[in-house]
C-alpha positions in Angstrom: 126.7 270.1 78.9 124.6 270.7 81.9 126.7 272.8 83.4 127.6 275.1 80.6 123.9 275.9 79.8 123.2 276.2 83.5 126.5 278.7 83.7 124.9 280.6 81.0 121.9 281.3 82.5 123.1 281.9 86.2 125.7 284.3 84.6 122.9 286.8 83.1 120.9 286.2 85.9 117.7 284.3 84.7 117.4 282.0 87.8 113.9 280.9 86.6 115.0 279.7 83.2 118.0 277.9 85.2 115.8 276.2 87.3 113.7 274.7 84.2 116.6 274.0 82.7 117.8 271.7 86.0 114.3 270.2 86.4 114.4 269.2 83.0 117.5 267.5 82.8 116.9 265.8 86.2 113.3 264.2 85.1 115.4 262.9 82.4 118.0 261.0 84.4 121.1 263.4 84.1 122.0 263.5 87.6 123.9 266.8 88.5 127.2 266.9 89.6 128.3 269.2 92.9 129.6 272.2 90.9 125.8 272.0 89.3 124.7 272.8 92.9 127.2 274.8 93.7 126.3 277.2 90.5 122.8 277.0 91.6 123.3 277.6 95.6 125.7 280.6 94.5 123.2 282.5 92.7 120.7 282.5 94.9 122.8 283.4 97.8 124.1 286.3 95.3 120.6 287.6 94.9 119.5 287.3 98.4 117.4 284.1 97.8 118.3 282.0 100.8 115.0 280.0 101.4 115.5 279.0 97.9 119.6 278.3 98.5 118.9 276.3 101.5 116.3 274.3 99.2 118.8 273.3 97.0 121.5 272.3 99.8 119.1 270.2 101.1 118.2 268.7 97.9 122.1 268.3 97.4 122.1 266.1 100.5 119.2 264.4 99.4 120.6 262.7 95.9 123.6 261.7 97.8 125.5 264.5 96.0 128.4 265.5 98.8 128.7 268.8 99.9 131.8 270.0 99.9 133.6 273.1 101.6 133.2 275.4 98.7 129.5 274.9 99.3 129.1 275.7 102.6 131.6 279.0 102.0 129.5 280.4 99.2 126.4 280.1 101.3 128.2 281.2 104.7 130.1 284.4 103.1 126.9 285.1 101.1 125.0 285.3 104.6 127.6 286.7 106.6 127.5 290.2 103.4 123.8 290.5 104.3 124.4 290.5 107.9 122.1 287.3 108.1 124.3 286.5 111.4 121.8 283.7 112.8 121.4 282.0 109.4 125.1 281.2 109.0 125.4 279.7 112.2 122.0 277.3 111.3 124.2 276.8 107.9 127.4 276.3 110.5 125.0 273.8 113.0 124.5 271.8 109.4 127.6 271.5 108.8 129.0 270.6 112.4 126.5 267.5 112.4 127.1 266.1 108.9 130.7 265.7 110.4 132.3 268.3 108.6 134.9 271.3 109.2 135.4 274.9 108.7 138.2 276.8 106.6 139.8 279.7 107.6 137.7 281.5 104.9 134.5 280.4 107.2 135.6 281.3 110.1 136.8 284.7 109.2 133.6 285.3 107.6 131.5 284.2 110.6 133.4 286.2 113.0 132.5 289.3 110.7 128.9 288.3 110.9 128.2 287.7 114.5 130.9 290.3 115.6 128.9 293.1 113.4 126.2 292.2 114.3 126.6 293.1 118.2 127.3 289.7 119.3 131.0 290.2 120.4 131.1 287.4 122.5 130.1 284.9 120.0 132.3 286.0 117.4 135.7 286.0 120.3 134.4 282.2 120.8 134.8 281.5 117.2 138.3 283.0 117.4 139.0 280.2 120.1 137.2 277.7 118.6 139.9 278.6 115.1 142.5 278.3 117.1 141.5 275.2 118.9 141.1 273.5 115.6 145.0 274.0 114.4 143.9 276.5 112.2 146.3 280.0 112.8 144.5 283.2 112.1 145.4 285.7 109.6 145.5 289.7 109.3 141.7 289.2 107.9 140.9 287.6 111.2 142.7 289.9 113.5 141.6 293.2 111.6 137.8 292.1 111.9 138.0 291.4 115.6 140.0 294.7 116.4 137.1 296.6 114.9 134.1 295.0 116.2 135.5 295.2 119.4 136.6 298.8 119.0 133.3 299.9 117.8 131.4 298.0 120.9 133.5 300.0 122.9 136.1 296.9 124.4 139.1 298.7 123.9 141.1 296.7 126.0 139.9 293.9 124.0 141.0 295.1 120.8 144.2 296.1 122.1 144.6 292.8 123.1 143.7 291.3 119.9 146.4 293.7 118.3 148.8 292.5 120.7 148.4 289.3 119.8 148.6 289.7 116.3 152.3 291.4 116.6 153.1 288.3 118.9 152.4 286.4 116.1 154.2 288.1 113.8 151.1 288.5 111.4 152.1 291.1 109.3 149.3 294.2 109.3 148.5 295.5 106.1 146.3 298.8 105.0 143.5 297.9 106.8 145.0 297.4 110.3 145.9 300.9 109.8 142.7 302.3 109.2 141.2 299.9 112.0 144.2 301.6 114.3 143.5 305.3 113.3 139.7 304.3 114.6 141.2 302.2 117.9 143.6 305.3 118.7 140.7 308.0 117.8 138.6 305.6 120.2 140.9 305.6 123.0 141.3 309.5 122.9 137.5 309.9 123.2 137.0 307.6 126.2 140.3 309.5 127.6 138.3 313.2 126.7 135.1 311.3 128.5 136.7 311.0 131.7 138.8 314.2 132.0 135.2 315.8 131.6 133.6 313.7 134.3 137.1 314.2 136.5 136.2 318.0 135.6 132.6 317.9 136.6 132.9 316.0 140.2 135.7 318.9 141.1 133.5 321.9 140.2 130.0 319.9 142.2 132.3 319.9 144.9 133.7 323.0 144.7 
């Protein structure tokens, strides 16, 4: 019953009358459930309340309610659309040192967040670090790291990447093409680039 007057709420957005509603069914000994939290946790991430999210996680944790993957995705994808890149790796930290593990749906989603957010590197480690765990990446993973690396300018990188998508016979789908159309437009620029310095050092000399 909690959960369907919660669900009503959440669903026409009136977070404030949710929360009553939880406060009041919690000072009267209905203890909620993790799909309570989860509905809670969700909204808030959806409407760009994370202070308020991370409240409830911790509350979660707190009553000895488990968190479980779904949890930590919601909050982590939710992050990772704002481009809240160092948040969803505290959210990852959390995670790591309550002994848990990431999905393929987390990882994808924090590569996207570090890796468009400048930090390349980091999001190439999380690559590894998937890999290293058993988990095999998919054409989300492999599109997302062509791009960032194409629009930081490592070409050779997100060659590389496409390479090693084909090696794994991961089959591309309409958005490896319209990463490659960028990667090939890319690699044409950089090749215009240096026919124009080529041109430039002939005619100083000259």
């Amino acid at each position: 019953m909690v959960n369907t007057y919660l669900s009503i709420f959440l669903a026409k957005g009136k977070l404030s009358l949710a929360c009553k509603l939880f406060e009041i069914f919690t000072d009267i000994g209905v203890n909620p459930v993790s799909y309570t939290y989860n509905s809670m946790i969700s909204s808030f991430v959806k409407k760009g309340y994370f202070d308020e999210a991370w409240g409830v996680l911790h509350e979660m944790s707190d009553n000895v309610c488990p968190t479980d993957i779904a949890t930590y995705n919601m909050i982590i994808q939710g992050l990772g659309k704002m481009g809240k890149a160092d948040l969803a790796s505290a959210v990852l930290d959390n995670l790591m040192g309550q002994g848990g593990y990431l999905d393929i749906v987390m990882y994808n989603t924090l590569i996207n967040a570090v890796g468009k957010a400048g930090r390349v590197d980091e999001a190439s480690k999380f690559f590894e670090q998937m890999r290293t765990s058993g988990i095999n990446p998919d054409v989300v993973t492999y599109n997302t790291l062509i791009e960032v690396h194409c629009k930081a300018g490592r070409l050779k990188d997100a060659y590389k990447f496409l390479k090693m998508m084909l090696d794994a016979g991961c089959p591309p789908n309409h958005v490896t093409d319209t990463t490659l159309e960028f990667l090939e437009k890319e690699i044409e620029k950089q090749r215009y680039q240096k026919a124009s310095i080529r041109r430039t050092d002939k005619d100083d000399f000259s």
